[in-house]
C-alpha positions, 0 to 999 in steps of 0.5 A: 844359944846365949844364956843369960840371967833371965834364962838361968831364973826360968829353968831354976823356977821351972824345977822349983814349980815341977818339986811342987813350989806353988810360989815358983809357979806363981812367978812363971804365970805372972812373968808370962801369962800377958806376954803368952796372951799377946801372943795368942791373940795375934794368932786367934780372934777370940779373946776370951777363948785365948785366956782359956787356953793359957788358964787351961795350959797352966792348970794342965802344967800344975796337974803334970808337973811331976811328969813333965821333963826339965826343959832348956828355955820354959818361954820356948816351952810355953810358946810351943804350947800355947800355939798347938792349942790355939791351932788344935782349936782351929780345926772347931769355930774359932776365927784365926786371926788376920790383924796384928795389933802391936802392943808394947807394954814396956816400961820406960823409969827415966822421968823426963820434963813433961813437954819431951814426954808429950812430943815423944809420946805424939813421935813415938805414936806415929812411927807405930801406927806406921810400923803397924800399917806396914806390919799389916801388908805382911802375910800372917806367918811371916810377921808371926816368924818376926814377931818370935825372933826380933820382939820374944828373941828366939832362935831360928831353931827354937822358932822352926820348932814352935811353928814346926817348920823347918829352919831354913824355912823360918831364915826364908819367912825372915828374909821375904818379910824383911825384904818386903817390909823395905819395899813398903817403906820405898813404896810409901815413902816415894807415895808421900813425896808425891803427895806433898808437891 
């Protein structure tokens, strides 16, 4: 696995916040909590018990902190985490969730004139909606293992871990998600040519 700068940053605040360092476990709440929630409502339909559990998952980190082990990658360990809760709640009455909303909340700081912003903006809706439609015929686990290596980028082996499977089952989930994907995408286009003449 490939360190980079982000990477080094977390497992610095990780052992400053396991030291106590209430300021280093503010920074990991704040860089994580909306991407970890996210994550969970993608996996459960019940938003408000998603913010209980992440609430719940960092009080349970301050409260162990000194028991708790330096780890490679505090993402991968925040992940993991939140997804045994959620799948620990699923055995009481909290619907899984069976729609994916793709939510991208990227910032883009380049300033354009406000007309490319405004075709752009109608451009770049349709190809989500697209994207989204397409993502939606995938079965859930497989748009999950997507999800996990192409938009959160962990590896195959940090992805069999998270969803406990192992990795040539994640590298299968990848390939049958792609392959069908390109399939919709043929399916479609050919559907649309039809349409139009």
């Amino acid at each position: 696995m490939i360190l980079n700068s982000t990477h080094t940053e977390d497992k610095v605040l990780w052992k400053a916040f396991k030291h106590g360092d209430e300021n280093a476990f503010t920074l990991l709440y704040q860089k994580y909590v909306r991407i970890l929630y996210g994550y969970g409502k993608k996996l459960l339909n019940d938003e408000e018990a998603v913010e209980d559990m992440i609430q719940d998952l960092f009080i349970d980190l301050w409260q162990s902190r000194t028991k708790l082990a330096d780890v490679e990658s505090p993402k991968f360990y925040l992940f993991r985490s939140l997804r045994r809760r959620i799948h620990k709640s699923q055995t009481g009455n909290y619907p899984i969730n069976q729609r994916w909303d793709f939510d991208d909340d990227r910032i883009h700081p380049v300033t354009f004139p406000k007309e490319y912003e405004i075709i752009e903006a109608e451009s770049s809706k349709r190809q989500k909606d697209e994207l989204d439609a397409w993502l939606k015929n995938l079965p859930v686990r497989q748009y999950e293992v997507l999800m996990l290596k192409f938009y959160q980028d962990f590896s195959y082996e940090e992805i069999a871990q998270i969803l406990t499977i192992n990795e040539q089952s994640v590298r299968n989930l990848i390939q049958r998600a792609v392959l069908k994907l390109r399939q919709l995408t043929i399916s479609l286009f050919f559907t649309s040519l039809f349409l139009f003449f």
